[in-house]
N, C-alpha and C positions, 0 to 999 in steps of 0.2 A: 219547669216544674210540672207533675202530672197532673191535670186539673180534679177538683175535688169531685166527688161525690155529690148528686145533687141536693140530700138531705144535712151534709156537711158545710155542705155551700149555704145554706139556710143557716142554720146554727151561728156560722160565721157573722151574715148579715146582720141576725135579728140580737147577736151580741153586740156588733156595731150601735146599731138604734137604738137597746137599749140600754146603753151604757149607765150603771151609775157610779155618782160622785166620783168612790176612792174603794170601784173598783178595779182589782187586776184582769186582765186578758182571762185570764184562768178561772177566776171565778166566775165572770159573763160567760165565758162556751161554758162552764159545766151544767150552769144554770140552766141557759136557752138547752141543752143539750139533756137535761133531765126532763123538763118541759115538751120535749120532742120526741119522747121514748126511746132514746137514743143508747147505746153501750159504754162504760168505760174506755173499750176498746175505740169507738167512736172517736168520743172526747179528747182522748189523744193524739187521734189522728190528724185531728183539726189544730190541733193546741201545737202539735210539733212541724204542722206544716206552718203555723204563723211564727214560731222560734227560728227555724229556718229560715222562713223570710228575711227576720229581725238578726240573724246572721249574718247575714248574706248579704241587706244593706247596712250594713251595722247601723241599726235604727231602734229607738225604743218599740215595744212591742204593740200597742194601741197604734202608732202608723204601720207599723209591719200587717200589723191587721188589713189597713185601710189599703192596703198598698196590695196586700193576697183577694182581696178582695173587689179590687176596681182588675185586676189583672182575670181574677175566675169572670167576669162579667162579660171581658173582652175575649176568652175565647167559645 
């Protein structure tokens, strides 16, 4: 996968950290990504690269996160 964006990659992270409760994947990025002056177009950009993940390893979306996210780190 193409590595993200480095403002993208941020959004990601700081939706990891701050996770709450009961929320979804999608609510954390739009948040961190409204917070960040970020574009709808952004937000999905991020959102469909973590669905993808979650595809891919057929995994719930919160590890797909964790998992696009230890991978953007290592390259």
């Amino acid at each position: 996968m193409a590595p993200l964006r480095p403002e993208l990659r941020q959004v990601l992270l700081s939706a990891l950290e701050k996770r709450r409760r009961d929320d979804t994947i999608e609510q954390a990025l739009g948040r961190e990504a409204r917070r960040a002056g970020l574009s709808y177009a952004d937000y999905l950009e991020v959102a469909e690269a973590v669905r993808e993940r979650a595809r891919k390893d057929r995994n719930e979306a919160w590890e797909a996160a964790k998992a696009l996210s230890k991978e953007q780190q290592d390259q």
